[in-house]
NUKOLGU-559581 format. One line per 8 residues: for each residue x, y, z of N, C-alpha, C. Coordinates in steps of 0.001 Angstrom, whole numbers, plus 500000, padded with zeros to 6 digits. Each point is the difference from the previous one (the first is absolute). Layout:
BEGIN
X:Y:Z:X:Y:Z:X:Y:Z  ...
***
This chain:
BEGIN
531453:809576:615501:501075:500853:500513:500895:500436:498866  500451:500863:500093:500829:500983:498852:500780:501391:500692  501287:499945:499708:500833:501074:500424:500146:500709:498089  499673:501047:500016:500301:500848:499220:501043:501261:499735  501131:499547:499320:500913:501271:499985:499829:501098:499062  499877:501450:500416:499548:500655:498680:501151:500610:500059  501017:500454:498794:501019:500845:499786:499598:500953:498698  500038:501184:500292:499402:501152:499219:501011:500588:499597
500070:501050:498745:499653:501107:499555:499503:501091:500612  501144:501576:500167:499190:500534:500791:498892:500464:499182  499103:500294:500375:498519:500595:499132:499128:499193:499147  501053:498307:499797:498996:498970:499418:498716:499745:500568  499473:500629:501559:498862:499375:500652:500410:498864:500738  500858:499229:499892:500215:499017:501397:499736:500509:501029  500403:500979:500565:499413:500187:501438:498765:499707:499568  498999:500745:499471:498697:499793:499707:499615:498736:499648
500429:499139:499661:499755:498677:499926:500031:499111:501297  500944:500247:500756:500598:499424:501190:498485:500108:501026  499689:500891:500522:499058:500781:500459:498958:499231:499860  499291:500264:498189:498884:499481:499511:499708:498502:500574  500937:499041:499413:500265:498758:500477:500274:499768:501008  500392:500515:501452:500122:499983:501607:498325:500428:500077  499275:500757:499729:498586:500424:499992:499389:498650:499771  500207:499178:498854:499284:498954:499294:500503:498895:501067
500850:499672:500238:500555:498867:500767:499792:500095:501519  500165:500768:500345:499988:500691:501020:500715:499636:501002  501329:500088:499691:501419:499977:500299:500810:501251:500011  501279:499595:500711:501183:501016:500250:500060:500783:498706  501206:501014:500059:500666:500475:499149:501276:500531:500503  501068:499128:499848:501564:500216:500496:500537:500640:499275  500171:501351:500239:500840:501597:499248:501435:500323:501106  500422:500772:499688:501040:500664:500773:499582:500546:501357
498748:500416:499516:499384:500674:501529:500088:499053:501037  499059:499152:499272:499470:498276:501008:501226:499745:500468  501019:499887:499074:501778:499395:500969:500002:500641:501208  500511:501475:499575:500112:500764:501380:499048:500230:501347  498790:499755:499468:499077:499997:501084:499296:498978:501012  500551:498268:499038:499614:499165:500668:501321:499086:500178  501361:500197:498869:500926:498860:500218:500870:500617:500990  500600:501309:499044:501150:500649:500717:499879:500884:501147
498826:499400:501176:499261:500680:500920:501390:500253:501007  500850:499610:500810:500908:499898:500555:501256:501387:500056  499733:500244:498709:501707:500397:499398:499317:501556:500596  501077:500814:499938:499896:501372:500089:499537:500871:498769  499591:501464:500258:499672:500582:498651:501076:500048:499339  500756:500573:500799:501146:499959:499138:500788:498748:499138  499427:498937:500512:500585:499143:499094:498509:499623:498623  498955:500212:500557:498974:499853:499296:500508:501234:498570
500156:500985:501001:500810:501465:498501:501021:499084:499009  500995:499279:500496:500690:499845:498749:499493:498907:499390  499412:498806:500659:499224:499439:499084:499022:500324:498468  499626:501372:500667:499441:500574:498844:500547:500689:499580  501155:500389:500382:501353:501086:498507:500571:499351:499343  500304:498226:500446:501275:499468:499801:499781:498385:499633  499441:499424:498956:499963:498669:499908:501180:499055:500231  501449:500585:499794:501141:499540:500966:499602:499518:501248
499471:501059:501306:499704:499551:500584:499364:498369:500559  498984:499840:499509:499714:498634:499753:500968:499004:500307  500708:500351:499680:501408:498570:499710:500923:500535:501140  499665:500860:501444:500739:500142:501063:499027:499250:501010  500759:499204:500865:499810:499595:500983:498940:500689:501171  498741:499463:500610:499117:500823:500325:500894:500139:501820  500107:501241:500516:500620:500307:501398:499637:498602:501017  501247:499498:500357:499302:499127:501457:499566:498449:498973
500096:500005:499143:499380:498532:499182:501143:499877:499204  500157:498009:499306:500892:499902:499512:499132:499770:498566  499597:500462:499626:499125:500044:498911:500056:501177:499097  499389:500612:498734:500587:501558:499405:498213:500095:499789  499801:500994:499874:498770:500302:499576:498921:499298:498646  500936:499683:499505:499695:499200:498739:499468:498693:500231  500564:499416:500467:499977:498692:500329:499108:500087:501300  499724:500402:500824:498911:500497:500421:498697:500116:499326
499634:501238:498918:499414:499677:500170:499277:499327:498500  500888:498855:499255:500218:499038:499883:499126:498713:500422  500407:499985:501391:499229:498973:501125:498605:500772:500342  499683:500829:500247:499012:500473:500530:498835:500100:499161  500339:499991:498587:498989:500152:498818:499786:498806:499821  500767:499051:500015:499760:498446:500062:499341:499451:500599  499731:500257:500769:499449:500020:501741:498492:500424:499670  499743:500984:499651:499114:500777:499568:499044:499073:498609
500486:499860:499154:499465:498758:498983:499821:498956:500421  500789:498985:500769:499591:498920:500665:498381:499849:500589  499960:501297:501054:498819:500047:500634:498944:501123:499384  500054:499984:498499:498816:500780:499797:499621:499106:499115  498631:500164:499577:498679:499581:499273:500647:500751:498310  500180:501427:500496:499873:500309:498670:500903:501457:500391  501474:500410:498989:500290:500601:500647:500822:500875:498447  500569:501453:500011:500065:500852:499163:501289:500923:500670
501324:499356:498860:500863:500917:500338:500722:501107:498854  499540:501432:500130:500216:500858:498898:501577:500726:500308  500776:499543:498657:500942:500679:499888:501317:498620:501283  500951:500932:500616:500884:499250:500833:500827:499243:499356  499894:499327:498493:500583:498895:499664:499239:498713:500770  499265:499970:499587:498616:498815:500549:500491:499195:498860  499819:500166:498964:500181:498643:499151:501604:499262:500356  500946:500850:500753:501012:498761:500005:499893:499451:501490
499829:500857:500591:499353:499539:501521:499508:498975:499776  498950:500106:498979:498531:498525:500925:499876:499412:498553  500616:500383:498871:500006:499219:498861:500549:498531:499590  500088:499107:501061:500643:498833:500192:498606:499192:500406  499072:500572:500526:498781:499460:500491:498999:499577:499825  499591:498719:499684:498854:499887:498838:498924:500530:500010  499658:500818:501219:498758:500788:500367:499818:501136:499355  501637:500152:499223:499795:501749:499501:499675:500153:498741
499472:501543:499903:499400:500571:498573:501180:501280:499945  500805:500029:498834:500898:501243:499885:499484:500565:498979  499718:501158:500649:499309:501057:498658:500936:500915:499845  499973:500913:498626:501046:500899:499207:498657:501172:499686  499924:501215:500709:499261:501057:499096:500728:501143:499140  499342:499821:499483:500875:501572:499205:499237:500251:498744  500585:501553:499551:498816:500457:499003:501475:500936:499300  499507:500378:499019:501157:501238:498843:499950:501104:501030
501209:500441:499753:500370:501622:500564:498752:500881:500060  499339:500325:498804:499177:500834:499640:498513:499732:500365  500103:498970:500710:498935:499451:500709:500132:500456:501376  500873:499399:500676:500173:500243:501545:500352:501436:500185  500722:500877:498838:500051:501083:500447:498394:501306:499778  499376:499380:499389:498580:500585:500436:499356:499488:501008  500183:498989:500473:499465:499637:501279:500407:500725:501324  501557:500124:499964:500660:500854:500884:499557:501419:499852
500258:500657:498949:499505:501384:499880:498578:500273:500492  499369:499245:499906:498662:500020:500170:499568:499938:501649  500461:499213:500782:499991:499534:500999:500571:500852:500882  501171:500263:499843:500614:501184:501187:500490:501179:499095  499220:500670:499131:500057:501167:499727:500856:500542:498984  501243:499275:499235:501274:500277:499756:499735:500385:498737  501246:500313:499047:500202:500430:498579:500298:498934:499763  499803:499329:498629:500458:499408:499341:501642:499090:500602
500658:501118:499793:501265:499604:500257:500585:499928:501531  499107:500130:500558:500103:499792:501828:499903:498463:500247  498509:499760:499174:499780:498622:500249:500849:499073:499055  500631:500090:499072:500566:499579:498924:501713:499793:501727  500584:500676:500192:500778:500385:500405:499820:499049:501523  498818:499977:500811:499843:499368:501099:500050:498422:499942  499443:500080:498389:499793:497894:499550:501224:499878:500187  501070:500951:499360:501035:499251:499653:501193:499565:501530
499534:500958:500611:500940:500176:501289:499243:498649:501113  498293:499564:499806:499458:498792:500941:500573:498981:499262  499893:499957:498536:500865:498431:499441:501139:499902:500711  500950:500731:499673:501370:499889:500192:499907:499328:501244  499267:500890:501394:500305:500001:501143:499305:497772:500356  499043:500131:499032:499688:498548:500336:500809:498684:499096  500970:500463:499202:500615:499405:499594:501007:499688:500797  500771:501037:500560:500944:500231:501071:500262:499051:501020
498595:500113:500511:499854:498868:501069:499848:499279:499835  499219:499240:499239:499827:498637:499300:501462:499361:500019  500956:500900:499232:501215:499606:499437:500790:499774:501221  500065:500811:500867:501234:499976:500803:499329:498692:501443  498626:500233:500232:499864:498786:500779:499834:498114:499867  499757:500395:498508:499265:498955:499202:501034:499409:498890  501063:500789:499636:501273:499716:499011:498526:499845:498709  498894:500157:499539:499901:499581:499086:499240:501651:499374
499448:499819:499015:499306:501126:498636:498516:500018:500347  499431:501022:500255:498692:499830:500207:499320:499394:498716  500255:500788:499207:499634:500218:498434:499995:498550:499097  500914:499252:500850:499841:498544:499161:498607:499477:499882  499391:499801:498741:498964:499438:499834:499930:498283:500579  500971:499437:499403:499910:498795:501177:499780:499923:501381  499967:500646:500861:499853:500334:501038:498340:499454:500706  499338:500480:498703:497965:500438:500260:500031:498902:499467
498814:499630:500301:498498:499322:499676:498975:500323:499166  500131:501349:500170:498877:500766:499208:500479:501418:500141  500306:500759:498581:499880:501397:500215:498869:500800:499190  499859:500912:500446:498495:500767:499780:500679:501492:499528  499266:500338:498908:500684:501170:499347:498439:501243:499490  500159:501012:501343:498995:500589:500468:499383:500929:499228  500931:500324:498596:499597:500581:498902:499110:500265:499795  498933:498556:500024:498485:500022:499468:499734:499077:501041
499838:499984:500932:499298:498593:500824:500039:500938:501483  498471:499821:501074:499542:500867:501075:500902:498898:500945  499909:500740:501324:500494:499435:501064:498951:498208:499938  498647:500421:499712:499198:499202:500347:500385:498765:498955  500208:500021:498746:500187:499534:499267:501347:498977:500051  501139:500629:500708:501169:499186:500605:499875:499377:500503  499207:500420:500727:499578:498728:501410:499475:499473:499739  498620:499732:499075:499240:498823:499491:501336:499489:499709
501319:499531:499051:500656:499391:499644:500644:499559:500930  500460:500955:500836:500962:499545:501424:499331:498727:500588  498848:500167:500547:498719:499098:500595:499715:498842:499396  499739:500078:498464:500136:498620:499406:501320:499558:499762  501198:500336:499863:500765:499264:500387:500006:499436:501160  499927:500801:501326:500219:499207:501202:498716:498789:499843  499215:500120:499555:499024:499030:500285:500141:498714:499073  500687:500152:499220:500573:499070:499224:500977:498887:500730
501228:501581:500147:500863:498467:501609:499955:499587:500891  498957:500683:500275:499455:499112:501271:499569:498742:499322  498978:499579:499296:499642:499215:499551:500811:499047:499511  501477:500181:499096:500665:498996:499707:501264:500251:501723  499758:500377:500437:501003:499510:501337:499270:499346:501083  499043:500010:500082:498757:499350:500477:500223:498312:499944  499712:500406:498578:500146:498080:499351:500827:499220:500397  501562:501442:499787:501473:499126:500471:499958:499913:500830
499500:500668:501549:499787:499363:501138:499334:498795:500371  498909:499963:498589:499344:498457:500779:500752:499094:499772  500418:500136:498714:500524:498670:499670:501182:499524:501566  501059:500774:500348:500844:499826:500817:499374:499278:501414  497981:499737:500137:499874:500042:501155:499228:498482:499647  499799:499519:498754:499655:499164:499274:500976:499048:499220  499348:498975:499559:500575:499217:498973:499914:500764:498320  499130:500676:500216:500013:500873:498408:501124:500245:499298
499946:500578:498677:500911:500636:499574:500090:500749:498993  500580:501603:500679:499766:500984:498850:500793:499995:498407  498571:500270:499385:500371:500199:498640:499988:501337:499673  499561:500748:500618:500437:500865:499048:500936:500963:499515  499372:500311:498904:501524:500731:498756:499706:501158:499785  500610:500574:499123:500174:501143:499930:499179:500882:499055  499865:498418:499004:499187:500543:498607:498841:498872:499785  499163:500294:500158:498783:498612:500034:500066:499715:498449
500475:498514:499818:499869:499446:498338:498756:499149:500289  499138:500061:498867:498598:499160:499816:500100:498912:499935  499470:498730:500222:499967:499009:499187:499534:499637:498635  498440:500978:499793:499229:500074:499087:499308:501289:499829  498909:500248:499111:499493:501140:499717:498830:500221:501152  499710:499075:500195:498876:499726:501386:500296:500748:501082  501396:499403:500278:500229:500999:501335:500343:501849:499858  500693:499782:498807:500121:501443:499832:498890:500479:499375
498811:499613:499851:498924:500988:499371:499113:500315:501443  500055:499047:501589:499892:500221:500459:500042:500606:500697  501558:500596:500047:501099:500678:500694:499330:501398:499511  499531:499837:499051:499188:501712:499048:498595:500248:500456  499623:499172:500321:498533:500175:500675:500770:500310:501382  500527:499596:500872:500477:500468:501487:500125:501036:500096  500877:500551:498677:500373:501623:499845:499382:500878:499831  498710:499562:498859:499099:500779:500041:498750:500113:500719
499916:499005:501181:499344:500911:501574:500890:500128:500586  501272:500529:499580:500870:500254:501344:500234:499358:501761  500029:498406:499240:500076:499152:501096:501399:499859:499691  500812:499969:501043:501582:499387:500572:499548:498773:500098  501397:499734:499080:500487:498672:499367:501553:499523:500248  500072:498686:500415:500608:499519:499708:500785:498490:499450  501106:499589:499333:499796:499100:498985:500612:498641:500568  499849:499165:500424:500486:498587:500694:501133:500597:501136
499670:500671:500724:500781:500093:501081:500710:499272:500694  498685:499004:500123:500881:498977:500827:499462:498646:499740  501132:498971:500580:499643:498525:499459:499400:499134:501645  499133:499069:500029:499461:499798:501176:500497:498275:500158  501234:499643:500400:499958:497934:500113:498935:500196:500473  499026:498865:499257:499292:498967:500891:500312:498530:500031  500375:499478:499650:501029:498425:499933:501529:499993:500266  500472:498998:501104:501405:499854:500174:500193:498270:500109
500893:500084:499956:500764:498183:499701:500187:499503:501514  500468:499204:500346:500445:499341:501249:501449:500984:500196  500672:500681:499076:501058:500450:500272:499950:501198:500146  498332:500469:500138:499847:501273:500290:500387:501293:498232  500404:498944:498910:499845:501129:498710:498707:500084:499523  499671:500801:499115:499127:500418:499235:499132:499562:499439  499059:498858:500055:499486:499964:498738:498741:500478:498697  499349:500699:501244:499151:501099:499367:499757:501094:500432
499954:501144:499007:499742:501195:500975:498856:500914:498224  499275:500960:501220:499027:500687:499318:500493:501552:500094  500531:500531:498394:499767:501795:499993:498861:500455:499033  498930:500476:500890:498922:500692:499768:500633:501027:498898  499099:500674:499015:500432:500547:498575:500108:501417:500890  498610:500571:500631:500428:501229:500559:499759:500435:501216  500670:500691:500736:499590:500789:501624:498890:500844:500029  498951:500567:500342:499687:501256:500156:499894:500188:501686
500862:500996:500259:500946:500481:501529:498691:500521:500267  498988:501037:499305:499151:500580:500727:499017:498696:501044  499524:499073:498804:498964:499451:500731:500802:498800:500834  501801:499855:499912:500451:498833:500490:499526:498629:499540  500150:500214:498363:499125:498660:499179:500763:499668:499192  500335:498601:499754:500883:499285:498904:499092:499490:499006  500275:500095:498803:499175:499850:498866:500757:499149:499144  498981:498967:499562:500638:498916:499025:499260:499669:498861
500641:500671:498918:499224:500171:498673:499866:498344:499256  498876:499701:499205:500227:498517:499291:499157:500367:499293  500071:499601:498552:499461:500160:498795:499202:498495:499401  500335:499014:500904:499214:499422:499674:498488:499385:500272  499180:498931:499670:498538:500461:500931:500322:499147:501006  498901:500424:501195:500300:500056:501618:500196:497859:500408  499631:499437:498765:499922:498579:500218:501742:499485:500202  500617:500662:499521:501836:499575:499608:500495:500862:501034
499833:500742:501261:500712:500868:500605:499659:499152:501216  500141:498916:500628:499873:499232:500995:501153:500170:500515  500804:500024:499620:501447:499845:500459:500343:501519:501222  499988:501108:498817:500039:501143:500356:498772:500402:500927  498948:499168:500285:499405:500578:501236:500896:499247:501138  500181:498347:499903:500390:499631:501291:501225:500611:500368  500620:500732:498837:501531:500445:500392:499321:501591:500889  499245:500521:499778:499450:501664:500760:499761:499033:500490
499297:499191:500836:499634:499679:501553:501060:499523:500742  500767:499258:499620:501033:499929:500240:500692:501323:500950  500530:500974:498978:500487:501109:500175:498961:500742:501484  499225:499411:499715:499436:501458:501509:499945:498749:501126  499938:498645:499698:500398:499071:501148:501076:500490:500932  500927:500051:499046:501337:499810:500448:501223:501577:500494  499044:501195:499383:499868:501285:500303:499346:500766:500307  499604:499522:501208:499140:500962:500604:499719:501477:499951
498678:500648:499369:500063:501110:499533:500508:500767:498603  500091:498788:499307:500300:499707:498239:498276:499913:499540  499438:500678:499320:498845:500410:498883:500300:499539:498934  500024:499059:499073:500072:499898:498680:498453:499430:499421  500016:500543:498955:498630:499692:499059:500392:499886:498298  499580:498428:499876:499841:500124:498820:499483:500806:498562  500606:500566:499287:498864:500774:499365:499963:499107:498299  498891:499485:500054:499703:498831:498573:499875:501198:498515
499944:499348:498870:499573:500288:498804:498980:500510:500137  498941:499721:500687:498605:500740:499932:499943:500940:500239  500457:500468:501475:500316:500950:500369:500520:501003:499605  501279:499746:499391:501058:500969:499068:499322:500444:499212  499280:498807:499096:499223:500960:498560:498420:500633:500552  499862:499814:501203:498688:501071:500113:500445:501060:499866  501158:499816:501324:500719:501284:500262:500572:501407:499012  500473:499088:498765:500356:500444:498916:498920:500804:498925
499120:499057:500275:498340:500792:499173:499526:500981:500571  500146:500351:501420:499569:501117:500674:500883:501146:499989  501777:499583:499851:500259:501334:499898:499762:500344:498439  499907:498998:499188:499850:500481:498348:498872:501299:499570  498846:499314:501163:498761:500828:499772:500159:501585:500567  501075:500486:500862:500515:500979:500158:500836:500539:499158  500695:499229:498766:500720:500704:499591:501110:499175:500366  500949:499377:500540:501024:499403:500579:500555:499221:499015
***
């Protein structure tokens, strides 16, 4: 699950991104339209009209409710993420909305003037300076609102997660990045859920430090078949005292999320790793649906001779 906020640039291609990735996911896409047509179903046109002249508006009280439109719909987009799988909100001020949420991805698009304004010219017909002239009047207008409902700057780079700068990179190409990020946090929010449902406990950081050259030469073979990796995530007790503390626990060297496999590197030969097997049996005793496999010296250096003979 993943809620995605995209905040654009007019002519950066976010819309076009938004889209692409609702296509790929095959999920919503919450725009201005979507508000009016599925939140603010109730209200009159006429109040639907100043909604769209007047981002003030927003911050008035909706007729007959003690609530303002904002805060509305506020709740209703919330509402909306809770119960989706996978869900895409472009533009609105989504990143301060739902940016508190560990489910979310805040994206930033944008590209140079002289970029988006050939895209515009190109697209609906204009001179140069039509489309030059229209960017400048959709920023403003999405800054506007941002600002006056949201008190904050669209433009703050702190804000994102990831911004994408459309210069040189296709819609398709964003989204490969968009996508592996989300598939990334899922994977480390995943973990942090187990641990909370378990005795486990998450390790992981931010910056994977090696112990040795072993693991990180490994970590280079992962990369180069483009297997997802990750580095002692988590620590597994298997021993406690009469007082219920600690006294042994097993963190496997690496995750791989695709195959749901914990991997435990040892360099020495398979006669001295007794320990480290009963500690993996252990671990899937006592966690049901825990995979770990030793991987010995032998192994490693076959492994190592075969990618050599490629070139590796």
């Amino acid at each position: 699950m993943a809620i995605i906020t995209i905040s654009r640039q007019s002519g950066s291609l976010g819309d076009e991104l938004s889209l692409y990735l609702s296509q790929k996911l095959g999920c919503e896409v919450i725009t201005r339209q979507y508000v009016m047509e599925n939140i603010f179903t109730d209200i009159s046109e006429e109040e639907q009209e100043r909604l769209s002249e007047s981002s003030k508006h927003y911050l008035s009280p909706i007729p007959g409710k003690e609530i303002t439109y904002k805060e509305y719909l506020n709740t209703k987009i919330n509402s909306i993420a809770d119960n989706s799988d996978n869900l895409i909100v472009l533009g609105l001020g989504g990143f301060e909305m739902l940016g508190n949420r560990s489910d979310v991805i805040n994206i930033r698009v944008i590209a140079s003037m002289n970029t988006r304004a050939s895209r515009i010219s190109r697209q609906f017909n204009m001179t140069r300076e039509e489309a030059e002239a229209s960017i400048v009047n959709g920023d403003r207008k999405h800054k506007r609102f941002v600002s006056i409902l949201w008190e904050t700057d669209l433009s703050e780079i702190e804000a994102y997660d990831l911004t994408l700068n459309t210069d040189n990179l296709s819609v398709e190409e964003c989204a490969s990045s968009v996508l592996a990020l989300m598939n990334k946090k899922e994977d480390r929010l995943r973990i942090s859920k187990e641990t909370s449902s378990n005795d486990s406990i998450d390790h992981q950081s931010e910056t994977p430090v090696f112990k040795n050259e072993t693991e990180a030469e490994f970590a280079r073979i992962l990369d180069m078949y483009n297997i997802e990796w990750m580095y002692e995530p988590k620590t597994f007790p298997i021993e406690w005292d009469e007082e219920g503390n600690i006294k042994m626990a097993f963190s496997p060297d690496f995750y791989l999320p695709k195959f749901n496999l914990y991997l435990e590197l040892t360099i020495m030969e398979q006669k001295y790793v007794t320990k480290k097997n009963k500690k993996a049996r252990k671990v899937m005793e006592l966690y049901p649906g825990t995979n770990v496999r030793i991987v010995y010296k032998k192994d490693f250096m076959e492994l190592v001779e075969r990618l050599k003979q490629f070139g590796g």
